[in-house]
Residue frames relative to the residue before (quaternion, step in Angstrom):
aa qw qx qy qz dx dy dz
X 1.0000 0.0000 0.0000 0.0000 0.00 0.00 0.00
X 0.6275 0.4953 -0.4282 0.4215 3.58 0.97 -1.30
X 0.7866 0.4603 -0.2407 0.3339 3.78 0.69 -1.33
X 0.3551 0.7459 -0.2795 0.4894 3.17 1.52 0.49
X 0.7784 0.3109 -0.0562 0.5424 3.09 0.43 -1.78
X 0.6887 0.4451 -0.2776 0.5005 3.80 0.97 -0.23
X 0.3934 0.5757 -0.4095 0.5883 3.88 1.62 0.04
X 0.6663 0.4099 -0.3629 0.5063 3.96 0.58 -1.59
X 0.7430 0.5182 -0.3370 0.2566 3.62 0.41 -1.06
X 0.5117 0.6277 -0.2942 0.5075 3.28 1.65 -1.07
X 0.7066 0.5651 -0.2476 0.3465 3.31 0.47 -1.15
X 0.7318 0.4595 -0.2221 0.4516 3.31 1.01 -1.43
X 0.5510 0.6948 -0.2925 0.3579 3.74 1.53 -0.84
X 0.5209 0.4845 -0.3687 0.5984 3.54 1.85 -1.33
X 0.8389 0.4684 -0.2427 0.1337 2.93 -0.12 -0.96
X 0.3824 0.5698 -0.3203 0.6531 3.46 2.18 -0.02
X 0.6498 0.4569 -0.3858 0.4692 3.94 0.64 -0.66
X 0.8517 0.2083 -0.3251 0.3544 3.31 0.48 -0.53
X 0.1866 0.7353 -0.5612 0.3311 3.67 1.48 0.12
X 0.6797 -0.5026 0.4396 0.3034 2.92 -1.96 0.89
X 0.0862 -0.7613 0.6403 0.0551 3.78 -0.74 0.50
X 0.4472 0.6573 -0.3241 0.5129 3.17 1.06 1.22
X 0.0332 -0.9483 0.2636 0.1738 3.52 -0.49 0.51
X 0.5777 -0.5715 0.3106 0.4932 4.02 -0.62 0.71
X 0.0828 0.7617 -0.6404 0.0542 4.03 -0.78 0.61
X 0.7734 -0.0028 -0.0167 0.6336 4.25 0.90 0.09
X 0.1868 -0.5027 0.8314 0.1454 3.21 -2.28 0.32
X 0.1054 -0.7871 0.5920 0.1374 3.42 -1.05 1.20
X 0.8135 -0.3528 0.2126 0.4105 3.87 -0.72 0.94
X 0.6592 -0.0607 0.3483 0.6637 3.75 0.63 -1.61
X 0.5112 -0.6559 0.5287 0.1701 2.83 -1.86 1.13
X 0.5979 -0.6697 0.3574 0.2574 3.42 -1.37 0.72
X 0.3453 -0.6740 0.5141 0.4027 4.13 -0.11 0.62
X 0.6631 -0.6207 0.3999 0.1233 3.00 -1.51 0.86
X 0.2342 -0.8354 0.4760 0.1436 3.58 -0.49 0.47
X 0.6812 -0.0454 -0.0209 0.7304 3.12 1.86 -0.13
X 0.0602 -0.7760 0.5989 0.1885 3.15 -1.84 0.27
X 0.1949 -0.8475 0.4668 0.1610 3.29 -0.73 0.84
X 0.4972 -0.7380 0.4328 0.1443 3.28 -0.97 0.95
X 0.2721 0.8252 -0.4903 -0.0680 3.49 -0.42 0.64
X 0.0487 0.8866 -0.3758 0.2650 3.12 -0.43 1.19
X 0.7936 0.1942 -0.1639 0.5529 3.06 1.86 -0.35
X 0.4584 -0.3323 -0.8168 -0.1114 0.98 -2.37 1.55
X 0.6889 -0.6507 0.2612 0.1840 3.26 -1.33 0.09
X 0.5685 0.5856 -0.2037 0.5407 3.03 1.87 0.40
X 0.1819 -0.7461 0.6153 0.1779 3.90 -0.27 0.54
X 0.0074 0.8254 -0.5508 0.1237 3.69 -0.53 1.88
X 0.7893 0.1477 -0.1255 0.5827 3.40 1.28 -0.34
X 0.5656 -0.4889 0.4178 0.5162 3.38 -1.10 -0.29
X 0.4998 0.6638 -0.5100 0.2224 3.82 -1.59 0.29
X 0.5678 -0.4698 0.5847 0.3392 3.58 -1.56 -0.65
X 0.3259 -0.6862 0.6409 -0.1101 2.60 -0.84 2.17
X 0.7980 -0.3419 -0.0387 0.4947 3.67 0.87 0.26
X 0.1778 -0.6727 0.7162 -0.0544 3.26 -1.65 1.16
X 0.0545 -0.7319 0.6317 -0.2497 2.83 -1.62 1.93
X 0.1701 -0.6878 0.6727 0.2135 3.51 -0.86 0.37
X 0.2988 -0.5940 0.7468 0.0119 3.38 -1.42 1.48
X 0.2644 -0.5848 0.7478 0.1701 3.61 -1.34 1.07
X 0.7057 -0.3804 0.5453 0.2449 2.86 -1.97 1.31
X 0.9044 0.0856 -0.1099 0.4032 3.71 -1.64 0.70
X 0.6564 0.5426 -0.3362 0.4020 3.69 1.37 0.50
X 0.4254 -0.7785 0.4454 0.1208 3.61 -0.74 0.85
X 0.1291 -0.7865 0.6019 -0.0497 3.24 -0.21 1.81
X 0.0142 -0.5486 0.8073 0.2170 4.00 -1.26 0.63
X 0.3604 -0.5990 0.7097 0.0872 3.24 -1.21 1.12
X 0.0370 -0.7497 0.6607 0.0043 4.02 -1.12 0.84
X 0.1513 0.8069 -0.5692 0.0456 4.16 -0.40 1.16
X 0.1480 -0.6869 0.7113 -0.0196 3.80 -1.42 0.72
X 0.2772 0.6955 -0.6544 0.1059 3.48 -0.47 0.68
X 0.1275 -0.6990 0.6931 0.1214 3.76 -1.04 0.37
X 0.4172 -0.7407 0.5154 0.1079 3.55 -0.64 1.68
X 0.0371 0.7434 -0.6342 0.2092 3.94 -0.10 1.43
X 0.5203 0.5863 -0.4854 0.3872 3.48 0.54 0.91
X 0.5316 -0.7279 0.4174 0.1154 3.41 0.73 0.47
X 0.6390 0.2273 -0.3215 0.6608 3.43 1.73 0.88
X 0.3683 -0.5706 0.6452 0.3500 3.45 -1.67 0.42
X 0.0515 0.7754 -0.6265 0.0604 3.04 -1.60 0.89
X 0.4995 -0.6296 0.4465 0.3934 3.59 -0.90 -0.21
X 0.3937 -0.6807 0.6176 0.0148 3.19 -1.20 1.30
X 0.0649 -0.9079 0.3618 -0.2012 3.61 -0.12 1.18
X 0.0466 -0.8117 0.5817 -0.0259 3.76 0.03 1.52
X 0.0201 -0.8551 0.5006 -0.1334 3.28 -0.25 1.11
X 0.2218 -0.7899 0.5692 0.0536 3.97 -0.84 1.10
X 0.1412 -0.7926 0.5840 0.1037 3.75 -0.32 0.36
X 0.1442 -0.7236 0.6738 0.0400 4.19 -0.56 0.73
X 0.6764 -0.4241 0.4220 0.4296 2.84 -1.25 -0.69
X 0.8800 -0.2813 0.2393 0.2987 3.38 -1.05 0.32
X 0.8138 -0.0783 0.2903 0.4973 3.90 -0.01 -0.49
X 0.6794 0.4423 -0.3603 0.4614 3.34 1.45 -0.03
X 0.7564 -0.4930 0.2540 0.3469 2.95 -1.65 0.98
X 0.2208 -0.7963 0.5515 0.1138 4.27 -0.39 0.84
X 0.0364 0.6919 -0.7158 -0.0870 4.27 0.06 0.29
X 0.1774 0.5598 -0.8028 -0.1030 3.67 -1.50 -0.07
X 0.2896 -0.4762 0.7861 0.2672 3.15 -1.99 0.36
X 0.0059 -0.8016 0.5933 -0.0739 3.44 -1.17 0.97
X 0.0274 0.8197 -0.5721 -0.0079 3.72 -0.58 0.90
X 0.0248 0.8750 -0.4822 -0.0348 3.38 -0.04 1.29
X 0.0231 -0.7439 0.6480 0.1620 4.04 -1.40 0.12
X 0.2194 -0.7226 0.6273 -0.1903 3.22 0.01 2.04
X 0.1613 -0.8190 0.5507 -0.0054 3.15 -1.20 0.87
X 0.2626 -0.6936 0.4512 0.4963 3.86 -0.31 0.60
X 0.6505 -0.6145 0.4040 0.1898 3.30 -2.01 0.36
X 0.2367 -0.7656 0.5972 -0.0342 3.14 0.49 1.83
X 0.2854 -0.7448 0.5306 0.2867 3.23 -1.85 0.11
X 0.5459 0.3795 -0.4700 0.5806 3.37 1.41 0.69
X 0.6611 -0.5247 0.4164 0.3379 3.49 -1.52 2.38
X 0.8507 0.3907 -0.3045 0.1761 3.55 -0.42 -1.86
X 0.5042 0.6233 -0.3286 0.4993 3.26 1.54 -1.48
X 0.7330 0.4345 -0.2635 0.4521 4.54 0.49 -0.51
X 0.6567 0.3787 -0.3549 0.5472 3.43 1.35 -0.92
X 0.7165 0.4515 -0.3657 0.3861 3.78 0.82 -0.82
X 0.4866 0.5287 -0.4593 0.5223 4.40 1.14 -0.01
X 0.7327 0.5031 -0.3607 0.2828 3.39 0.74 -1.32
X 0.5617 0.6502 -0.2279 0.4580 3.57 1.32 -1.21
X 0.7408 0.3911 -0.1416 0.5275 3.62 0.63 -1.51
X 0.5444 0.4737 -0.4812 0.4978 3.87 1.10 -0.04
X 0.7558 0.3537 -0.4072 0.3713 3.42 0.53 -1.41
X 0.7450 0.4647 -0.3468 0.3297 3.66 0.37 -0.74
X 0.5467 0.6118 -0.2922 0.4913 3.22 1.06 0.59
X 0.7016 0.6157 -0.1359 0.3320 3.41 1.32 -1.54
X 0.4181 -0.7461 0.4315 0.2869 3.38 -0.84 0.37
X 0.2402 -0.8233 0.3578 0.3694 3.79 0.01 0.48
X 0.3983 -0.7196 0.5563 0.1182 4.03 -0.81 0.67
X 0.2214 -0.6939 0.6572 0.1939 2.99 -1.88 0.47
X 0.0638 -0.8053 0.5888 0.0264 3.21 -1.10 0.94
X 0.2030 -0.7988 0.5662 -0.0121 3.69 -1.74 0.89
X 0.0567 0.8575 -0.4499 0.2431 3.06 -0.06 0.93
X 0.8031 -0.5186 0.2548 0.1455 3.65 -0.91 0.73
X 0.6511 -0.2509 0.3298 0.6359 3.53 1.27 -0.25
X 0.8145 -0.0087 0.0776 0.5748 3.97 0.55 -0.66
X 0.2695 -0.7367 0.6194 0.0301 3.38 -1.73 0.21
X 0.2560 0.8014 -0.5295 0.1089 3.43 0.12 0.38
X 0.2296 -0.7554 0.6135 -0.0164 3.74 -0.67 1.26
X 0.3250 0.8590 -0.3933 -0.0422 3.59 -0.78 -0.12
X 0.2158 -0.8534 0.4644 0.0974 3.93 -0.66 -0.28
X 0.7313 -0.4692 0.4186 0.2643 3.27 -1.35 0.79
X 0.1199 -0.7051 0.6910 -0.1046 3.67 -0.91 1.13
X 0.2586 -0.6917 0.6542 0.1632 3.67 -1.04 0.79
X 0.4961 -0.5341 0.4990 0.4686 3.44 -1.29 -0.21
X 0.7969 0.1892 -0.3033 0.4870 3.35 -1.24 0.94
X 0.3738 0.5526 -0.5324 0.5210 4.36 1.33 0.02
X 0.4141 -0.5378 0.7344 0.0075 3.00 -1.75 1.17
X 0.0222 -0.6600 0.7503 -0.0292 3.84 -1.31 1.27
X 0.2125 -0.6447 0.6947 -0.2380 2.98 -0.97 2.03
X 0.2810 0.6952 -0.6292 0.2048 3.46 -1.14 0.56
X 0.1346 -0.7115 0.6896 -0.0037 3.37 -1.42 0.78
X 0.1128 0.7662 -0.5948 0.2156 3.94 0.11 1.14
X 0.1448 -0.7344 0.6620 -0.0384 3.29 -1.25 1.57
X 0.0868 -0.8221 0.5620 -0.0290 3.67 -0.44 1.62
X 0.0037 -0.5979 0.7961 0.0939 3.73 -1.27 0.29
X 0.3127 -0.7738 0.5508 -0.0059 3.19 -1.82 0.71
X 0.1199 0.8526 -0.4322 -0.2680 3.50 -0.02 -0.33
X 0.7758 0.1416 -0.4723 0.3937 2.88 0.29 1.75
X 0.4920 -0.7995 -0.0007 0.3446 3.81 -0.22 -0.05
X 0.4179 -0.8140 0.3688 0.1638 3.12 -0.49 1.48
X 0.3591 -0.7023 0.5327 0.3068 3.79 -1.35 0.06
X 0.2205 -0.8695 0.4256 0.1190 3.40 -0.16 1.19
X 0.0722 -0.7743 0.6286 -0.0089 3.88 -0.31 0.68
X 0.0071 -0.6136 0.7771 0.1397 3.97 -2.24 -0.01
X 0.4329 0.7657 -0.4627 -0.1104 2.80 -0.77 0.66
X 0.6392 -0.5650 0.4263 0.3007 3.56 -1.09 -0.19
X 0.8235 -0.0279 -0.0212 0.5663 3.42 -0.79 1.84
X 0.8828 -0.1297 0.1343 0.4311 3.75 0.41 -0.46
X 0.3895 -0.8037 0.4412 0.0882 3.77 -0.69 0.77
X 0.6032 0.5709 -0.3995 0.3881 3.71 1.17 -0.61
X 0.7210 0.4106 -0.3003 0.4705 4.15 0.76 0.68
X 0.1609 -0.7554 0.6073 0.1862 3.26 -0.78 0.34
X 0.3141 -0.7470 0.4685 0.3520 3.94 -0.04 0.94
X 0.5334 -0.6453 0.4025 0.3701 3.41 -1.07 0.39
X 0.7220 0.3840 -0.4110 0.4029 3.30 0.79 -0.35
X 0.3938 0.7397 -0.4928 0.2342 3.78 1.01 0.25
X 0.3464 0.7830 -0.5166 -0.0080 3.06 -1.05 0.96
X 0.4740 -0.6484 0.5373 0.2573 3.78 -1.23 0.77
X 0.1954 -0.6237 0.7517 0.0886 3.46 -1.32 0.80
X 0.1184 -0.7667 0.6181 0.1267 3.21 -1.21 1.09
X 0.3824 -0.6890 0.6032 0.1232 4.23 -1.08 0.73
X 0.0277 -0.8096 0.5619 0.1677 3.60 0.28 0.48
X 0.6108 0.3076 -0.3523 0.6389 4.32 1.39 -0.24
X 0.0436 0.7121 -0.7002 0.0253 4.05 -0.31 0.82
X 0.7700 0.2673 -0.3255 0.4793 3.87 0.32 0.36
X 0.0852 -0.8145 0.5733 -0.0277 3.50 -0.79 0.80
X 0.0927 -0.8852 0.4558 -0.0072 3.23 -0.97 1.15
X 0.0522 0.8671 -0.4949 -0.0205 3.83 -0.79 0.87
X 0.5979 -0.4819 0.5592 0.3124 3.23 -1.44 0.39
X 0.3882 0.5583 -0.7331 0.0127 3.24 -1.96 0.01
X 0.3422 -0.6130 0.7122 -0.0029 2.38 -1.19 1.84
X 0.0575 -0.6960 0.7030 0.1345 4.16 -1.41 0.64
X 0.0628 0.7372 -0.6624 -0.1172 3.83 -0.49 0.04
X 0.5007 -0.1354 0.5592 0.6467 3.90 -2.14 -0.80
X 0.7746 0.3034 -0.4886 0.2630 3.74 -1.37 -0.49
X 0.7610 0.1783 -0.0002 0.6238 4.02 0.65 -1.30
X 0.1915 -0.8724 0.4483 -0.0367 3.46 -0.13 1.94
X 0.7565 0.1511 0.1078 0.6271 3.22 1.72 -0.91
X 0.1964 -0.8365 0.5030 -0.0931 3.30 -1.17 1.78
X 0.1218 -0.8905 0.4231 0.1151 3.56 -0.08 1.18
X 0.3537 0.7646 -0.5294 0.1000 3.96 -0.69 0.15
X 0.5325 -0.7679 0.3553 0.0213 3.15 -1.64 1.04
X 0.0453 -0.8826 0.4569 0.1007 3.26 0.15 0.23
X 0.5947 0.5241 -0.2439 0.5587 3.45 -1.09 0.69
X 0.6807 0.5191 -0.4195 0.3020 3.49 0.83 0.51
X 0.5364 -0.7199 0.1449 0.4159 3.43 -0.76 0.70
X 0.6243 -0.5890 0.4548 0.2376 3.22 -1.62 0.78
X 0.6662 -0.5577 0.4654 0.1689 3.06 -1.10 2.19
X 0.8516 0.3520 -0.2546 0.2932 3.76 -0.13 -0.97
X 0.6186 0.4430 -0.1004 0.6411 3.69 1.84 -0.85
X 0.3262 -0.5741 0.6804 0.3179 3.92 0.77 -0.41
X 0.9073 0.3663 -0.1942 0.0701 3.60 -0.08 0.01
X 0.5081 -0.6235 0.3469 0.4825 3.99 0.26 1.21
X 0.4073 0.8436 -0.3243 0.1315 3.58 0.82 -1.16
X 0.6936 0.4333 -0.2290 0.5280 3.30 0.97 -1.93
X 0.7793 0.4233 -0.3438 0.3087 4.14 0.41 -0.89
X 0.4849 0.5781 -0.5148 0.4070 2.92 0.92 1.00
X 0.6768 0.1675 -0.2532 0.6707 3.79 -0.98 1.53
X 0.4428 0.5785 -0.5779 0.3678 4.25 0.93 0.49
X 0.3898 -0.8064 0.4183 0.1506 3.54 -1.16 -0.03
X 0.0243 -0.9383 0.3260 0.1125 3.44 0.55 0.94
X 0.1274 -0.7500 0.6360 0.1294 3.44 0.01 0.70
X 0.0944 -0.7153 0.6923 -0.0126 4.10 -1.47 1.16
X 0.1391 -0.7843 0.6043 -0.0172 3.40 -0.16 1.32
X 0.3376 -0.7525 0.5568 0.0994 3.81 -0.31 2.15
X 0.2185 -0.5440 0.7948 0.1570 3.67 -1.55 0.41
X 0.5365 0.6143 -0.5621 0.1374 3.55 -1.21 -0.29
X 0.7752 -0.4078 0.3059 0.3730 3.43 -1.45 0.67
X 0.3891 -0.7179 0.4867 0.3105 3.71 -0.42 0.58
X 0.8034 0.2127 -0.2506 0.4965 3.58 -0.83 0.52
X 0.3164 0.5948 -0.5372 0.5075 4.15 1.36 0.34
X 0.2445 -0.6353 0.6930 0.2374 4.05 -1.79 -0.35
X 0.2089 -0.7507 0.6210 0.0848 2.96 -1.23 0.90
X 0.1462 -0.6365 0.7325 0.1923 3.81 -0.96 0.67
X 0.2547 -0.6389 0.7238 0.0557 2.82 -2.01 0.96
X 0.1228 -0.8256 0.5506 -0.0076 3.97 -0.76 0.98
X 0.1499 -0.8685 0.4638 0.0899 3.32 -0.87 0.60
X 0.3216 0.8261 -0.4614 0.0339 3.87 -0.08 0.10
X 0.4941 -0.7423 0.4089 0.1942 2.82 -1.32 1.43
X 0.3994 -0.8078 0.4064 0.1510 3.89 -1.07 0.96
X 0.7049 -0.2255 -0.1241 0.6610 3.14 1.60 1.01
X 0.7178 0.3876 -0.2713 0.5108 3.44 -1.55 0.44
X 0.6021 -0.5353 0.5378 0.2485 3.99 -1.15 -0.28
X 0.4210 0.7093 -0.5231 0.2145 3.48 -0.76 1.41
X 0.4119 -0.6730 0.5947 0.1541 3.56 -1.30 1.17
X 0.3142 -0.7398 0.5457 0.2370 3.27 -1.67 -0.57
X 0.1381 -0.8938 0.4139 0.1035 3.42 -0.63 0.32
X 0.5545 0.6897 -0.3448 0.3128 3.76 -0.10 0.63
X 0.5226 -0.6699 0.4355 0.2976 3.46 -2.00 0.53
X 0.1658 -0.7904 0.5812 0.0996 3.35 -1.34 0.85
X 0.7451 0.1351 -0.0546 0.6509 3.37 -0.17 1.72
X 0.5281 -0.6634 0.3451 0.4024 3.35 1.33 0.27
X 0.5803 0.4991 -0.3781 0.5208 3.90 0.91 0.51
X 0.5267 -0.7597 0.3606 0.1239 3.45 -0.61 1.59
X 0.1258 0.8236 -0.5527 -0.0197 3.85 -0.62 1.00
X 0.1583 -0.7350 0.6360 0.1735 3.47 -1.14 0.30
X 0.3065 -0.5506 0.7390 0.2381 3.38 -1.71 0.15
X 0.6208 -0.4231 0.6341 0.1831 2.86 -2.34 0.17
X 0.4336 -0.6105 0.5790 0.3225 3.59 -0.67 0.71
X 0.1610 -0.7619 0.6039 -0.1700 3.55 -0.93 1.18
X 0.0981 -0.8706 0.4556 0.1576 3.84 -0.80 0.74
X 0.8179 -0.1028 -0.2185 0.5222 3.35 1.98 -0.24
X 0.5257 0.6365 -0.3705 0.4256 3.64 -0.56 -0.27
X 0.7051 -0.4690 0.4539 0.2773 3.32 -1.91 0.20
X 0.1490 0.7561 -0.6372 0.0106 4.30 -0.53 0.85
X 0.4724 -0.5916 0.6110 0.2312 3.38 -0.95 1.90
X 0.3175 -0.8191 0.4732 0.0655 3.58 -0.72 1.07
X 0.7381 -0.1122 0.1613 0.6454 3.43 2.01 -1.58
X 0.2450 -0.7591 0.5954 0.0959 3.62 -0.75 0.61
X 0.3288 0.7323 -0.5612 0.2016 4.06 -0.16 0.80
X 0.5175 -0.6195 0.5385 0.2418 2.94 -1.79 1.11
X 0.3064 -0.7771 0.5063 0.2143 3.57 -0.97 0.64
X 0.5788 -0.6898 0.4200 0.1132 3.31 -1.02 1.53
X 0.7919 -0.2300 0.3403 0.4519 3.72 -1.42 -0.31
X 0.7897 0.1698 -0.0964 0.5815 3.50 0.89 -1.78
X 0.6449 -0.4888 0.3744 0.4529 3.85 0.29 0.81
X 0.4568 -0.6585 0.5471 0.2418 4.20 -1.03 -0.39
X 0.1149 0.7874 -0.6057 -0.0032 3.82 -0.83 0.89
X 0.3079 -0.6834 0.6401 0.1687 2.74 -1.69 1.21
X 0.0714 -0.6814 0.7121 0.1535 2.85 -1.71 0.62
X 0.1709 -0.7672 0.6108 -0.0950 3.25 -1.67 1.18
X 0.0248 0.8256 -0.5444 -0.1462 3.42 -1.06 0.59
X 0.4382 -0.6018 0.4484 0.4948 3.71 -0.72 0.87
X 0.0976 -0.8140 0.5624 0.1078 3.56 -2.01 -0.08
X 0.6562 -0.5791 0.3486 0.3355 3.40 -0.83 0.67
X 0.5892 0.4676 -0.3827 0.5364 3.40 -1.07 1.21
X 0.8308 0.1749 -0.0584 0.5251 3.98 0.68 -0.86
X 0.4433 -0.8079 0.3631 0.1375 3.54 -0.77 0.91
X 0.3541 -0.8199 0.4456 -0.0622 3.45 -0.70 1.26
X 0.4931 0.0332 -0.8690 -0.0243 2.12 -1.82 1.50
X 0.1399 -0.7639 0.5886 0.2246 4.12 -0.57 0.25
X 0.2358 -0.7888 0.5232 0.2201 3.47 -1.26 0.42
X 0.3745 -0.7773 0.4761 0.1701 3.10 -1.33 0.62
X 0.2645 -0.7805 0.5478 0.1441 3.47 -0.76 0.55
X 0.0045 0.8268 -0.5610 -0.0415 3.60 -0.76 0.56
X 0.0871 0.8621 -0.4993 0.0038 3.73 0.11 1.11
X 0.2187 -0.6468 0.6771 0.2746 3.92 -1.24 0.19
X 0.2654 -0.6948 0.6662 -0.0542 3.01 -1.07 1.77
């Protein structure tokens, strides 16, 4: 019993070390668009202890940070987002984060993490030179997280796992310098139905990789007071959706083939956009259907 109760305590001590050490001081109105997004994601597995990625974030820029790690190391440990300033000097970040707990099924973590951030208020935080926040990972739990950070000055940005004094060699950060993407769709009586994909890979990197944790914003035409369905199927492999339509928050059901009616809404004065963001755990590209019913 005694070694019991001193395991919880042990447990609860890591886990105060890596707690934020940083403190709440504002809620600004709306979060800040990004100016970049950085992928982290490789590799994609958390096997040893270290920094699963390290970056330098200019001062007064706006990072959405996108991570996916499935813990295969065969210990619990802390899992650890961590900012570094300068020394002793005052550290503000505005931070807006959608952290997911560490489930052991990927989509169920990438699809909490998504629906936290689009949901979350963003904060200000102050702190001492650095910031580091963090949580408990099981073996085989999946750490998922979507965290948007400004700074106002520049900070060294690190994740890592159980400990921070390594960068693994195979760590590495993709940066997205266009992390939001916008389209039309126009629906009229003549053009009832609009198809397009999202999630494909990115022309400049050869790779699908970066459009994960991007932000699509679909700005609907259609008669006002008509309904639009919105559909979603995935084009190989297992995948859901997540997002707000009209600003009001939907999810899907994780899904492996066929056509899922994602949303039914009447369309207003200014038509209806969804925004969506792919997520870690489900497989890309998926298409979307937009019909006027």
């Amino acid at each position: 019993m005694l070694q019991r109760v001193l395991s919880v305590l042990l447990r609860f001590a890591l886990l105060a070390a890596v707690t934020l050490s940083i403190a709440l001081v504002g809620r600004p109105a709306t979060a800040q668009p990004a100016d970049s997004l950085l992928f982290c994601n490789q590799p994609e597995k958390l096997r040893s202890p270290g920094a699963y990625a390290d970056a330098k974030l200019t001062a007064g820029k706006t990072y959405r940070i996108f991570y996916h790690y499935r813990n295969v190391s065969g210990a619990t440990g802390p899992f650890v987002i961590a900012f570094q300033g300068s020394p002793g000097k005052p550290l503000t970040l505005l931070l807006h984060k959608g952290i997911a707990e560490p489930d052991i099924d990927p989509p169920l973590a990438g699809r909490q993490a998504v629906s936290r951030f689009l949901t979350a208020a963003p904060q200000t935080y102050r702190g001492r030179g650095y910031a580091r926040f963090g949580y408990t990972v099981p073996s085989r739990g999946v750490a998922s997280g979507i965290v948007t950070v400004r700074a106002d000055q520049d900070v060294r940005f690190r994740l890592y796992f159980r400990n921070g004094r390594r960068v693994l060699p195979a760590a590495r950060v993709v940066a997205v310098n266009t992390p939001h993407r916008e389209q039309a769709v126009a629906l009229s009586a003549g053009t009832t139905a609009h198809y397009v994909r999202i999630g494909m890979p990115e022309a400049a990197a050869n790779l699908f990789d970066g459009a994960y944790g991007l932000i699509y914003s679909f700005h609907v035409s259609a008669p006002a007071g008509r309904r639009v369905r919105i559909a979603f199927s995935p084009r190989g492999g297992k995948a859901g959706l997540v997002g707000t339509v009209d600003g009001r928050i939907r999810q899907s059901r994780i899904v492996e083939s066929g056509w899922t009616v994602f949303s039914e809404s009447i369309v207003g004065p200014k038509g209806l956009v969804l925004t969506t963001l792919p997520f870690g755990g489900v497989f890309y590209p998926v298409e979307l259907a937009f019909r006027l019913l």
